[in-house]
N, C-alpha and C positions, 0 to 999 in steps of 0.2 A: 026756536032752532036748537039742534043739537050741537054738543061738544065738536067743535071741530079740531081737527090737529092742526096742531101751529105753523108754518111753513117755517123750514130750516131758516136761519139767519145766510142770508149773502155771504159766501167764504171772503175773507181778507187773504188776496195775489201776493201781499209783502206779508203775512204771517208763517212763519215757522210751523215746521214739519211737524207735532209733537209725535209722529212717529216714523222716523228716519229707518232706510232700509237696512237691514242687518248686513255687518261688513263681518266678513272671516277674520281671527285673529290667528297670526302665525307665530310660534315659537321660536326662536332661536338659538338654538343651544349655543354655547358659548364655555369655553372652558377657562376654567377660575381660580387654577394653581401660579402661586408665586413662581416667578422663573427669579434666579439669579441673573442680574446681568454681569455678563465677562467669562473665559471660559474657567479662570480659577474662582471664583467668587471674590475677588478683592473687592469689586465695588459694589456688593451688595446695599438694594436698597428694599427687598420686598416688594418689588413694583407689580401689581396684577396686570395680566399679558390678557386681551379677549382670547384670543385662538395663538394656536402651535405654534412654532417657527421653529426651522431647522439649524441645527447646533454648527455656527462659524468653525469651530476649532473645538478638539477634545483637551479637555483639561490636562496640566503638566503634573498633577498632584493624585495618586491613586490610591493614598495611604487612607487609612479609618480616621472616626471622628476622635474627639477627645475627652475625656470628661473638665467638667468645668475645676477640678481643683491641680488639672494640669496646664492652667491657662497660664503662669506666672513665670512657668519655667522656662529654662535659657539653655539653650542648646550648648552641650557638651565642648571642648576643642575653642577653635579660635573662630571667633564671629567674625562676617564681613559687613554684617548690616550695623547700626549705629541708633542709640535716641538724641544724642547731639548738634547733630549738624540744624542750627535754626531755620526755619519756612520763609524764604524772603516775600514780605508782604507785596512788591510789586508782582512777580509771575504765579505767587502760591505754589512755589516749588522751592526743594532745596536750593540753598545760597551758593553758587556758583563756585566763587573763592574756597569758600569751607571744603565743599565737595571733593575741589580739586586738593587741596591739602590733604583732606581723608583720605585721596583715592593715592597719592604720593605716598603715605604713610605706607599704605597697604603694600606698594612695591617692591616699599624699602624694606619691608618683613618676608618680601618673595611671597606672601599671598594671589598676591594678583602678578602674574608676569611681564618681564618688560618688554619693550620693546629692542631691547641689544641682543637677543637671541637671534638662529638662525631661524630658517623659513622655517623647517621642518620641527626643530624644537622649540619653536614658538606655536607651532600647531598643535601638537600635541599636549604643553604647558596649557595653553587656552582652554581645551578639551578639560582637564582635569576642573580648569576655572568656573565653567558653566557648570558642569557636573557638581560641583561646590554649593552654585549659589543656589540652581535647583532644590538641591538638596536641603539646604536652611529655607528657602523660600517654603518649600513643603511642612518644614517643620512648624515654620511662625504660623502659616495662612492656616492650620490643622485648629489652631489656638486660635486665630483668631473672628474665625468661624465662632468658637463654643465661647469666644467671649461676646462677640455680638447678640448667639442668640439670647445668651445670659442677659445682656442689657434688653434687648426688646423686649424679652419676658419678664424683667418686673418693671419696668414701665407700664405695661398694660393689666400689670395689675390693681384691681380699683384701690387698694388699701396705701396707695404712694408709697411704694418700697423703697426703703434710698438705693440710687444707680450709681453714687461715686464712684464707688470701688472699682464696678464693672467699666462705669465710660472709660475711667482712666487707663485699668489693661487694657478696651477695645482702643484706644486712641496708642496707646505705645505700640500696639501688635501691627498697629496700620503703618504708623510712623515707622519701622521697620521696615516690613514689606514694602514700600513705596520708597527706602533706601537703596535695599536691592535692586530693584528698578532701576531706581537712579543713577547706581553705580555700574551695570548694567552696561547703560545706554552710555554713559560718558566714556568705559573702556573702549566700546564698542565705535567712537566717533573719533578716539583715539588710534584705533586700527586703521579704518578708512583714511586718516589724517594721513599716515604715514604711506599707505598705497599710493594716495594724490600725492603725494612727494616725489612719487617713482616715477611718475608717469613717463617725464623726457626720458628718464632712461629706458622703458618700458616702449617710447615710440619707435628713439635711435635702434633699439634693439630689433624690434618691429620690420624698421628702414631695411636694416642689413638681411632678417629673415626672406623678408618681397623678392628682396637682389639674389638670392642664393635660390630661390624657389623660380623666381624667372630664369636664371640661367640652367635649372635642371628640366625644366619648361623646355625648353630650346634643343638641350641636349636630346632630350624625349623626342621631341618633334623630327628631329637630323635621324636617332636611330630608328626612327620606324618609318621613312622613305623606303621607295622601293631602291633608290641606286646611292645607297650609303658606302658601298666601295668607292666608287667614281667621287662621291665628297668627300671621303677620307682622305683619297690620295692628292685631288687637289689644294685639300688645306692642309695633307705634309709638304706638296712642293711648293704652297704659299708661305709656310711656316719657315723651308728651306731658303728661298730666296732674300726672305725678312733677316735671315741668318745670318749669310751671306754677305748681304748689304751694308749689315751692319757689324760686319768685320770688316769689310774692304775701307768702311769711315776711319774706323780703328787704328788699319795699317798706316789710310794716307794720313793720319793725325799726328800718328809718330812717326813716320817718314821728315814730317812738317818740323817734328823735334825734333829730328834728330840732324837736318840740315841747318834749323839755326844754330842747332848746340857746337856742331861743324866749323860754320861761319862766327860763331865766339869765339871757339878756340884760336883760329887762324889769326883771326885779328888782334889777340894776345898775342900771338907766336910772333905776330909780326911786330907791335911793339915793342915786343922785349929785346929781339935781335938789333932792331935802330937804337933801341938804348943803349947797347955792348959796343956798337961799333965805336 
């Protein structure tokens, strides 16, 4: 007998495909730029975003970057931010107490305005205050931009660059900025304090405006009938008789006086005579 071919081996029903069908692979682009989060950059962390997202708020800061040997510098005039006030360890925010001493200070210097001004030049005084703090917040966060990036870039450098120097300005420039804030939010809780203080008066006041708006309500209503002569004339002759009535109380009141005042006299008169006789 000749060579026969071998019959295939029996497929195994539990053995694996070794050739699965071809699946489409699909790309997805994805975009892979750092975003800063916040709209100023304070709280920068380089965090990679997958895709876009649209800008919450435009930033308050429009000014240019800085070079890194203008990190250290201290804005000109009188500062409103501080490195002193300590981080209290329970909220990780400036110390309440300190704060409020700082922000007292600053009053008493007329940096920040008081509250014993009037409406008007307290508005305008405040106006000049943000326009302030803007204004320094601009300057530090310019620096403290160019001192961050300064720290991430020698840290990622392989050769271990030392970062003292940098961490320390980027930790002072933040500790600033986050003053401002602070200081900020605290005048700013200070203002509303004193509005909730108005309030009763702001209601009573309120009370009287409803009463004087309903009564020109009224008014309104009586002039645009059609027969406001005929109610005119009735409520002068009801106004007359109210008049009236209450002069005729008047007369008989002092009539009333003037008969006891009468019957005193006589009764005098008349004792004095029995006493002579």
């Amino acid at each position: 007998m000749g060579n026969q071919p071998s019959n295939p081996a029996p497929s195994n029903s539990n053995s694996a495909d070794p050739y699965p069908p071809s699946r489409q692979v699909v790309t997805i682009p994805l975009q892979r730029d750092p975003t800063r989060e916040g709209a100023s950059g304070l709280h920068y962390s380089g965090r990679v975003y997958a895709n876009e997202y649209n800008t919450l708020s435009s930033s308050i800061c429009t000014g240019g970057k800085v070079s890194p040997d203008k990190i250290n510098e201290v804005m000109s005039g009188t500062n409103i931010s501080t490195t002193t006030i300590r981080i209290d360890p329970a909220t990780k925010r400036l110390d309440r107490s300190q704060l409020a001493s700082y922000v007292e200070g600053l009053v008493d210097k007329n940096v920040i305005p008081g509250n014993k001004l009037e409406y008007d030049a307290l508005t305008i005084a405040d106006k000049s205050f943000y326009d302030a703090i803007q204004r320094e917040y601009c300057f530090y966060e310019a620096r403290y931009v160019a001192a961050l990036t300064q720290f991430i870039g020698l840290v990622a450098t392989p050769n271990g660059a030392d970062t003292t120097s940098a961490l320390n300005s980027t930790v002072t420039l933040n500790t600033r900025l986050n003053t401002l804030l602070e200081i900020l939010n605290y005048v700013s809780n200070i203002r509303a304090s004193a509005v909730n203080n108005r309030v009763p008066q702001m209601t009573d006041a309120n009370k009287q405006l409803q009463t004087a708006i309903k009564k020109l309500q009224e008014q309104k209503k009586l002039l645009q009938t059609g027969d406001l002569r005929i109610r005119t004339q009735e409520e002068m002759m009801r106004y007359s008789a109210e008049k009236s009535r209450a002069m005729n109380i008047q007369i008989m009141f002092f009539v009333a006086l003037n008969v006891v005042a009468l019957g005193t006299i006589i009764t005098v008169y008349k004792s004095m005579k029995g006493a002579s006789v």
